[in-house]
mmCIF file as Biopython writes it, N, C-alpha, C and O atoms, coordinates in Angstrom:
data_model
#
loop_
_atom_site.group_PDB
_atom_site.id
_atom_site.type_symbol
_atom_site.label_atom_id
_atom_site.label_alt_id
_atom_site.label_comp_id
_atom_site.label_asym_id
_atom_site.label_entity_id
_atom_site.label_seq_id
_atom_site.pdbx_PDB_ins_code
_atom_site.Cartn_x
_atom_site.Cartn_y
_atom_site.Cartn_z
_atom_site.occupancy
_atom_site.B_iso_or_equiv
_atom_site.auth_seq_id
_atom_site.auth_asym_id
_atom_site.pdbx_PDB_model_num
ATOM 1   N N  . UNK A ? 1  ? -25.455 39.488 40.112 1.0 0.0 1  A 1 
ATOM 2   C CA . UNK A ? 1  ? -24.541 40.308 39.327 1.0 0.0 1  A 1 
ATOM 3   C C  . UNK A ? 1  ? -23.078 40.011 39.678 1.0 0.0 1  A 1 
ATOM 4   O O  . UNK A ? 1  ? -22.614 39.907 40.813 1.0 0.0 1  A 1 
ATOM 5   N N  . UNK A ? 2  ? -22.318 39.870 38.308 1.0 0.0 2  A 1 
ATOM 6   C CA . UNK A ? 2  ? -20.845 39.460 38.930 1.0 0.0 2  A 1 
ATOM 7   C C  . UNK A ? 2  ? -20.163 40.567 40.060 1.0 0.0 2  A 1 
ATOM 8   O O  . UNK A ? 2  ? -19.650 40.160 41.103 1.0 0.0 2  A 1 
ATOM 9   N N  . UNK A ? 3  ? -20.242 42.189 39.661 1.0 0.0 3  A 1 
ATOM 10  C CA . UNK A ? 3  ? -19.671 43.592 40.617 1.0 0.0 3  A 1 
ATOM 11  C C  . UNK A ? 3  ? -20.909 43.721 41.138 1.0 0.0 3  A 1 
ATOM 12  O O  . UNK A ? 3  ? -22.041 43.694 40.655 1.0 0.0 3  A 1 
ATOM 13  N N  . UNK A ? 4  ? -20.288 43.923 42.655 1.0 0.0 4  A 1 
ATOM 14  C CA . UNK A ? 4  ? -21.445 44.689 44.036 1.0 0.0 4  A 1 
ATOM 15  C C  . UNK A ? 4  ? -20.720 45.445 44.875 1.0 0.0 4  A 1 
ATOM 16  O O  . UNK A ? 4  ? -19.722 44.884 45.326 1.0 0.0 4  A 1 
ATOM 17  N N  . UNK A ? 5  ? -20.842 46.126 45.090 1.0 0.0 5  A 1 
ATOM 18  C CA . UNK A ? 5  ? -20.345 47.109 46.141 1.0 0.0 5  A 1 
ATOM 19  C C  . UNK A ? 5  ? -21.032 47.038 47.820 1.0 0.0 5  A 1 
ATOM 20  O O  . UNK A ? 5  ? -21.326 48.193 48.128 1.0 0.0 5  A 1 
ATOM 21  N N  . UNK A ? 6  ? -21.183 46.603 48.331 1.0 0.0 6  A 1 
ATOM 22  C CA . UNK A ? 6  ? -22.248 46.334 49.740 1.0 0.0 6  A 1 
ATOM 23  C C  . UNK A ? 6  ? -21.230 47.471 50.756 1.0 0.0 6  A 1 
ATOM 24  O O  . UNK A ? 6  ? -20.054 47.279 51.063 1.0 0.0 6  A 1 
ATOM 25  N N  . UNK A ? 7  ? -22.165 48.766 51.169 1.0 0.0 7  A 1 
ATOM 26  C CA . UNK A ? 7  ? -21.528 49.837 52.258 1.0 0.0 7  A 1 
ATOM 27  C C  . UNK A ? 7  ? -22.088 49.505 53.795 1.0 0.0 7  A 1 
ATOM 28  O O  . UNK A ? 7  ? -23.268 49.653 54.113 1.0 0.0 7  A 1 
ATOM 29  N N  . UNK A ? 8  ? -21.098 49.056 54.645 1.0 0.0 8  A 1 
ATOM 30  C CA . UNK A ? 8  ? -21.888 49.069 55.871 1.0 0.0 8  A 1 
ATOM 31  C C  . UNK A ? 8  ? -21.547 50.335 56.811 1.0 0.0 8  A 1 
ATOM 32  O O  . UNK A ? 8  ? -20.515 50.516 57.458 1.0 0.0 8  A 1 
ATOM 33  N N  . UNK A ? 9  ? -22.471 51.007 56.735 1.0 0.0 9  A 1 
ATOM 34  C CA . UNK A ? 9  ? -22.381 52.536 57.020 1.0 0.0 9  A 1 
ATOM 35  C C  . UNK A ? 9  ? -22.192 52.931 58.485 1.0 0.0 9  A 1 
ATOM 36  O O  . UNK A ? 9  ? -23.159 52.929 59.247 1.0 0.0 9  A 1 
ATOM 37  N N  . UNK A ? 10 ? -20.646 53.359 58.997 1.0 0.0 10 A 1 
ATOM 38  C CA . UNK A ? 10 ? -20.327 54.287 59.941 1.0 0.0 10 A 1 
ATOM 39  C C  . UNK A ? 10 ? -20.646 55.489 59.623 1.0 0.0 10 A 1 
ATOM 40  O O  . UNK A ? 10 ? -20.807 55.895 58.472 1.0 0.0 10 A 1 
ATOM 41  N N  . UNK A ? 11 ? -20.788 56.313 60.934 1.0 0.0 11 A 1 
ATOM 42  C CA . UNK A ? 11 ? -20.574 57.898 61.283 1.0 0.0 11 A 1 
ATOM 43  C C  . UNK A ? 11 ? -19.923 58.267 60.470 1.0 0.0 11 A 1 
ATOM 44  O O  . UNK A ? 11 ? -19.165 57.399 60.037 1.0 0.0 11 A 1 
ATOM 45  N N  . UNK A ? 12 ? -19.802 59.768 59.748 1.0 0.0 12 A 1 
ATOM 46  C CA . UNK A ? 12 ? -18.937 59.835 59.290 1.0 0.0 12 A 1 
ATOM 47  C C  . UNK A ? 12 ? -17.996 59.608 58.083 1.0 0.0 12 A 1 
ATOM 48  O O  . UNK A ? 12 ? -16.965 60.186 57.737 1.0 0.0 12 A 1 
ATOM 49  N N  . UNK A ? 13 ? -18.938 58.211 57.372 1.0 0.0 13 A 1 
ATOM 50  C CA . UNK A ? 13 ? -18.783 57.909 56.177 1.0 0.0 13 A 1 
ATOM 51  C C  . UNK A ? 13 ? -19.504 58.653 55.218 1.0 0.0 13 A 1 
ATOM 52  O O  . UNK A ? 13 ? -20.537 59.311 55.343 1.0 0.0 13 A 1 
ATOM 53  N N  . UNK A ? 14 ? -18.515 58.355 53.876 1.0 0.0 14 A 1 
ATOM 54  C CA . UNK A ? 14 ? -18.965 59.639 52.641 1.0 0.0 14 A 1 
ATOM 55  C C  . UNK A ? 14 ? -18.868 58.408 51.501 1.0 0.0 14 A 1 
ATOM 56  O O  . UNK A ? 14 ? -17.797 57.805 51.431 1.0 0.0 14 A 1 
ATOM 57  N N  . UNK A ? 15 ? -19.986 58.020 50.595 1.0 0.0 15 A 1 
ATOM 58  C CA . UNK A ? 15 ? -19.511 57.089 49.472 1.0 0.0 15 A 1 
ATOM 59  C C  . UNK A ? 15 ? -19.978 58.177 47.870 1.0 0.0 15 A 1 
ATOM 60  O O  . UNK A ? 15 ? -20.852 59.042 47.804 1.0 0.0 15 A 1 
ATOM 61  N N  . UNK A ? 16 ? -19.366 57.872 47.161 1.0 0.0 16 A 1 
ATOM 62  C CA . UNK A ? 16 ? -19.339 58.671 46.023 1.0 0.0 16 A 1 
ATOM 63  C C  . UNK A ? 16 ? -19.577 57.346 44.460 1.0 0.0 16 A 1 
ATOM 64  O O  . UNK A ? 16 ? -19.468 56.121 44.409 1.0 0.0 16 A 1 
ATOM 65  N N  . UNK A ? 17 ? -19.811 58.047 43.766 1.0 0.0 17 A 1 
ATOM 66  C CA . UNK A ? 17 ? -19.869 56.899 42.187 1.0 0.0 17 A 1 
ATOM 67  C C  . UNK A ? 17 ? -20.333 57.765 41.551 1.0 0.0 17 A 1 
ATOM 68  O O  . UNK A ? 17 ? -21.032 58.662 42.023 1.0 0.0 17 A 1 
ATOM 69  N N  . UNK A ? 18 ? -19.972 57.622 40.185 1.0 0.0 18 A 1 
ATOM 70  C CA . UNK A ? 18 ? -20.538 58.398 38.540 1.0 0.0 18 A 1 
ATOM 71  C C  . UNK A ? 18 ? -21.384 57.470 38.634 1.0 0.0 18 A 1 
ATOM 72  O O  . UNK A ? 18 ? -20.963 56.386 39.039 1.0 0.0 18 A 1 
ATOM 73  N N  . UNK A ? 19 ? -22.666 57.590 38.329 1.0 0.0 19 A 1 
ATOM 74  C CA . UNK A ? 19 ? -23.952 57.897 37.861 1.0 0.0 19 A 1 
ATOM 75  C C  . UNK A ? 19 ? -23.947 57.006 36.423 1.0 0.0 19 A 1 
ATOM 76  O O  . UNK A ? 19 ? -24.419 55.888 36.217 1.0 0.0 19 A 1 
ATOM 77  N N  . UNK A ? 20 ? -23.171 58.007 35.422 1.0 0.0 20 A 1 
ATOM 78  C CA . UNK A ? 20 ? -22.794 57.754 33.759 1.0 0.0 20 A 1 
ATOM 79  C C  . UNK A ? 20 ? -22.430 56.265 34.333 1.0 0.0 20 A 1 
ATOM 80  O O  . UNK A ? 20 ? -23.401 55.541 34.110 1.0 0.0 20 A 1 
ATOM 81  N N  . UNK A ? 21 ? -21.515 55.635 34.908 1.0 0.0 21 A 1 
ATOM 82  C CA . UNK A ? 21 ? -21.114 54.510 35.170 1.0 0.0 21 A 1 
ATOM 83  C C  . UNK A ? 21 ? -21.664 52.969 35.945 1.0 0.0 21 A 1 
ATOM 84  O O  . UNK A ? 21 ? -20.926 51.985 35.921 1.0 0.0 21 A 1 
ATOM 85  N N  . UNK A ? 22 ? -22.835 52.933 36.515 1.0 0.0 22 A 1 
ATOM 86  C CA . UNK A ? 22 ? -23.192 52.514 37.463 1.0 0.0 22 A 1 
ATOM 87  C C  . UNK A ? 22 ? -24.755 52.446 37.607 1.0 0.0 22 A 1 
ATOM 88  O O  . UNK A ? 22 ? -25.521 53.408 37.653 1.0 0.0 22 A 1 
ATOM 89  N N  . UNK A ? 23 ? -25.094 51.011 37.673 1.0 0.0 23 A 1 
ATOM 90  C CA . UNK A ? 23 ? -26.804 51.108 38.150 1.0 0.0 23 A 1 
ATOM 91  C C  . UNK A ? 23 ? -26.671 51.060 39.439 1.0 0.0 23 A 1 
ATOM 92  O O  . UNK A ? 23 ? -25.857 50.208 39.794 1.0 0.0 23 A 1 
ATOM 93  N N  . UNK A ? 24 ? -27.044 51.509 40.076 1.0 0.0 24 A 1 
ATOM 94  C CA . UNK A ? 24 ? -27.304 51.180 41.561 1.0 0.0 24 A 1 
ATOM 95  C C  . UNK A ? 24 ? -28.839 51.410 42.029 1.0 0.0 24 A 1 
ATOM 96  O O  . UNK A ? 24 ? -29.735 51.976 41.403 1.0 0.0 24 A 1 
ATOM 97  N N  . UNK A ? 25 ? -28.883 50.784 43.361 1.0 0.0 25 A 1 
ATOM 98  C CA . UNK A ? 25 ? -30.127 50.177 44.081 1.0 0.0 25 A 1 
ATOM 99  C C  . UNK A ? 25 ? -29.808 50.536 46.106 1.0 0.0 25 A 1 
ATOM 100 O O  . UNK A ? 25 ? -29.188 50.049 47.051 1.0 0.0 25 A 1 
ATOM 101 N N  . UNK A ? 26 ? -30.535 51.449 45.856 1.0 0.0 26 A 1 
ATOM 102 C CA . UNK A ? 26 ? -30.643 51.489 47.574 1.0 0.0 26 A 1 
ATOM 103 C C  . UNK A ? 26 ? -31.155 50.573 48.543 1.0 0.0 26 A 1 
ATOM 104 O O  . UNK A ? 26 ? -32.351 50.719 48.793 1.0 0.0 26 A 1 
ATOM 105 N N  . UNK A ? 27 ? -30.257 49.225 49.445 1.0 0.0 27 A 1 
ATOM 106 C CA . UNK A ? 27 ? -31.250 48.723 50.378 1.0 0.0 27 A 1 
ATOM 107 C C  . UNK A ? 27 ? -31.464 49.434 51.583 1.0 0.0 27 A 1 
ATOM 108 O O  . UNK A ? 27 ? -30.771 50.442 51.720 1.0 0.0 27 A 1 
ATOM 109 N N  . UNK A ? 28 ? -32.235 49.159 52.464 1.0 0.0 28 A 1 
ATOM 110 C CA . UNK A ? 28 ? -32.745 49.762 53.375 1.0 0.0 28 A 1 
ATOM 111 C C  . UNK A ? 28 ? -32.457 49.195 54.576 1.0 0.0 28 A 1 
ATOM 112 O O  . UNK A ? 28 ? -33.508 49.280 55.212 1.0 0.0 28 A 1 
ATOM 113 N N  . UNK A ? 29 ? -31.584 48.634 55.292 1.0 0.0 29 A 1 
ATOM 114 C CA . UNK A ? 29 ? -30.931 47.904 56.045 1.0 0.0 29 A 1 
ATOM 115 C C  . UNK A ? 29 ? -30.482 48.305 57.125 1.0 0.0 29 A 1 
ATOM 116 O O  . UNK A ? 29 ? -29.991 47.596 58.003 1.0 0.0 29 A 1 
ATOM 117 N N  . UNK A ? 30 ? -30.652 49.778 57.143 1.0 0.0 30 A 1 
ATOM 118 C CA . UNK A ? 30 ? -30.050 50.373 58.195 1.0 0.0 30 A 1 
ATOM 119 C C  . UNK A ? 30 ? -31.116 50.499 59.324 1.0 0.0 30 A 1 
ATOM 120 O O  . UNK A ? 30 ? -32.294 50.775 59.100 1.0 0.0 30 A 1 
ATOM 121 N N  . UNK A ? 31 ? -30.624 50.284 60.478 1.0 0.0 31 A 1 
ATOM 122 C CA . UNK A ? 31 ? -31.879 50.321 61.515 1.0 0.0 31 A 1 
ATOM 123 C C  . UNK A ? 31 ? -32.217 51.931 62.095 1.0 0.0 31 A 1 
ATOM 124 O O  . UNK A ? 31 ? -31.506 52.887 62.403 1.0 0.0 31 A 1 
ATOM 125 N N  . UNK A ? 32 ? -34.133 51.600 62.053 1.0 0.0 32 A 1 
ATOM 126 C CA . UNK A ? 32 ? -34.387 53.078 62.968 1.0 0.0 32 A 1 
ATOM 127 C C  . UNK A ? 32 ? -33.540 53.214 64.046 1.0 0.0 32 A 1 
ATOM 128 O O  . UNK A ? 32 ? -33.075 52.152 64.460 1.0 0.0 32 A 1 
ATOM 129 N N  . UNK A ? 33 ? -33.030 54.769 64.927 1.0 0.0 33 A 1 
ATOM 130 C CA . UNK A ? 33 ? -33.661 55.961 64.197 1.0 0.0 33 A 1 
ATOM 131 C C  . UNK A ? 33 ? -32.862 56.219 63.128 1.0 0.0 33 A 1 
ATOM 132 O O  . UNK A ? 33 ? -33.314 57.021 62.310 1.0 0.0 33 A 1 
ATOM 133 N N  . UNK A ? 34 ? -31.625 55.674 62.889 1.0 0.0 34 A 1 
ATOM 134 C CA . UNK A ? 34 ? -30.469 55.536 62.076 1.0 0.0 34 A 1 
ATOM 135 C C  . UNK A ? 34 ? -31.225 56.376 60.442 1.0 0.0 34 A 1 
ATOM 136 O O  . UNK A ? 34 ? -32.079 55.870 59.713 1.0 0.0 34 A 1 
ATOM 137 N N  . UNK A ? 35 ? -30.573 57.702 60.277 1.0 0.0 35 A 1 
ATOM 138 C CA . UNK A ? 35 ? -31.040 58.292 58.399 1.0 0.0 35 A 1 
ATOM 139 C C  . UNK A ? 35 ? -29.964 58.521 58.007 1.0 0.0 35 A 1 
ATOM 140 O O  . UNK A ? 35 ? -28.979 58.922 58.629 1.0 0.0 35 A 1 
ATOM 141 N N  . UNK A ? 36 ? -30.156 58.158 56.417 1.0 0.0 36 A 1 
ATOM 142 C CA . UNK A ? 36 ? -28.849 58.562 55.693 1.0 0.0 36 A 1 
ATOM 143 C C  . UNK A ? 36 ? -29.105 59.948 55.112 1.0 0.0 36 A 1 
ATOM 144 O O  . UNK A ? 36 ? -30.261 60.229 54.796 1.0 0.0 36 A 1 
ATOM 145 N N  . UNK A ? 37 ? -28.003 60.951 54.923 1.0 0.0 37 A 1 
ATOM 146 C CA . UNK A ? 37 ? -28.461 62.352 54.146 1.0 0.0 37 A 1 
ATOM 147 C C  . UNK A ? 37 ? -27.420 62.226 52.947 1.0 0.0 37 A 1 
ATOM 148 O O  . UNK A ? 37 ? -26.309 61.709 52.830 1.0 0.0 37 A 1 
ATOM 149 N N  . UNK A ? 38 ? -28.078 62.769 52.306 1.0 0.0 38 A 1 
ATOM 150 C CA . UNK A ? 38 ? -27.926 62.639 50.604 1.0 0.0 38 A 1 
ATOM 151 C C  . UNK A ? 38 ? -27.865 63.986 49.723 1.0 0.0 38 A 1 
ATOM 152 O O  . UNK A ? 38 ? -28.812 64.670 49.335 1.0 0.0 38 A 1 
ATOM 153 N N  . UNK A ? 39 ? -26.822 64.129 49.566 1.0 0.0 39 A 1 
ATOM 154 C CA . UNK A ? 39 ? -26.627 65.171 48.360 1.0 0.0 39 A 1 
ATOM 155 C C  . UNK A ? 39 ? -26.274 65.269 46.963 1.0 0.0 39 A 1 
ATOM 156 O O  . UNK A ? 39 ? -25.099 65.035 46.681 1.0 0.0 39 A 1 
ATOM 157 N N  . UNK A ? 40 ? -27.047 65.561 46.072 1.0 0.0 40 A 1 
ATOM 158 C CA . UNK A ? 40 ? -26.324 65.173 44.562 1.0 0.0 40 A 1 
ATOM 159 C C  . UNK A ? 40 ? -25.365 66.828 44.348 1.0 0.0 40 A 1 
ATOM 160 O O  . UNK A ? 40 ? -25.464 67.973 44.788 1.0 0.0 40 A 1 
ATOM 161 N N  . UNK A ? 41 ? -24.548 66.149 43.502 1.0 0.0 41 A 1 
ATOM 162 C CA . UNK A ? 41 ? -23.347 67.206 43.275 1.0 0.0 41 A 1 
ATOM 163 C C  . UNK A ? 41 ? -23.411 66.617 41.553 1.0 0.0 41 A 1 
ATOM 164 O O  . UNK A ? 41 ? -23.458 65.450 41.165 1.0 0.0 41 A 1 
ATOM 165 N N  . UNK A ? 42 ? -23.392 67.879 40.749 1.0 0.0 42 A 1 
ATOM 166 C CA . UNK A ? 42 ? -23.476 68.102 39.448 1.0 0.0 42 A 1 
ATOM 167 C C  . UNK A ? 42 ? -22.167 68.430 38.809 1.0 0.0 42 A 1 
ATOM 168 O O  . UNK A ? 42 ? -22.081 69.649 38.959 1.0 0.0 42 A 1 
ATOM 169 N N  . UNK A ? 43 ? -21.291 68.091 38.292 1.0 0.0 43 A 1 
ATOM 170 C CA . UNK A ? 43 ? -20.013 69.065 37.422 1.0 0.0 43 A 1 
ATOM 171 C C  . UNK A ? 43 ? -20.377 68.990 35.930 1.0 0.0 43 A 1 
ATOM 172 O O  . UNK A ? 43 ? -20.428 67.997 35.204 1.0 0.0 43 A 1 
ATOM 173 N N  . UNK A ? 44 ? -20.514 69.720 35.773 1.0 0.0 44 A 1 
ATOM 174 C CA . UNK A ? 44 ? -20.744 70.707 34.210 1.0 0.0 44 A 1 
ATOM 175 C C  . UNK A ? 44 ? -19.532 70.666 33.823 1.0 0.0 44 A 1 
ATOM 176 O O  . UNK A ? 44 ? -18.498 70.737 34.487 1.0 0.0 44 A 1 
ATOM 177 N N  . UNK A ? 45 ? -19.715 70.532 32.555 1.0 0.0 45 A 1 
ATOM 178 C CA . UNK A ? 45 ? -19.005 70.285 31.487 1.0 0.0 45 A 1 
ATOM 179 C C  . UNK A ? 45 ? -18.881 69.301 29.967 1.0 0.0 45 A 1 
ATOM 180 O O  . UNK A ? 45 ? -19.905 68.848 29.454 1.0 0.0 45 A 1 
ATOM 181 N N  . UNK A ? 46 ? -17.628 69.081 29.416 1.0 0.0 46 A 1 
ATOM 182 C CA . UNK A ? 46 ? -18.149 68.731 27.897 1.0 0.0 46 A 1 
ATOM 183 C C  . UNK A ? 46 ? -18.622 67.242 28.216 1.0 0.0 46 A 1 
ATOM 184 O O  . UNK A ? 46 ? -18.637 66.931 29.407 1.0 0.0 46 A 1 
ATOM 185 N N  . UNK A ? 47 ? -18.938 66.465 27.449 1.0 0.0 47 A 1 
ATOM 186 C CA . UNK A ? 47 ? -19.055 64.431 27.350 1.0 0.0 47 A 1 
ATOM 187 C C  . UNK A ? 47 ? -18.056 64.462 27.219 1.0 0.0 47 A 1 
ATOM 188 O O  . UNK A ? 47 ? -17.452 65.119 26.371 1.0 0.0 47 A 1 
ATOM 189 N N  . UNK A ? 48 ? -17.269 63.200 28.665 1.0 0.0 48 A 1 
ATOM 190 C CA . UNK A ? 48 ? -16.393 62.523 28.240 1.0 0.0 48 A 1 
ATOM 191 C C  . UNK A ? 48 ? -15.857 61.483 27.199 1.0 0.0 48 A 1 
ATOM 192 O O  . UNK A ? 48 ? -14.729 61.026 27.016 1.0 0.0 48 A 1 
ATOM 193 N N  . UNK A ? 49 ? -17.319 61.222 26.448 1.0 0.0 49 A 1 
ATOM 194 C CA . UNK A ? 49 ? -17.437 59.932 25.507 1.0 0.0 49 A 1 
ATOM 195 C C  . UNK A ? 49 ? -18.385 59.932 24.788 1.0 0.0 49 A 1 
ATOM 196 O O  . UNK A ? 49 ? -18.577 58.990 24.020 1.0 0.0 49 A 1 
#
């Protein structure tokens, strides 16, 4: 793919993206015991488009 985004994940890090905008693909790269926590956040409201 020509756009990639590759996160190499510190402590402490927060990454964000629209959804509407974006396929993305989780690799799994991070070593045991190392977990990522994950929250989806929703904003309501009209279509932008």
């Amino acid at each position: 793919p020509e756009y990639i985004y590759r996160h190499s994940w510190r402590v402490g890090d927060l990454v964000m993206w629209d959804n509407c905008a974006v396929q993305h693909l989780a690799s799994f790269d991070y070593a045991p015991p190392l977990r990522r926590h994950m929250e989806r956040t929703t904003v309501e409201g009209s279509t932008p488009y």
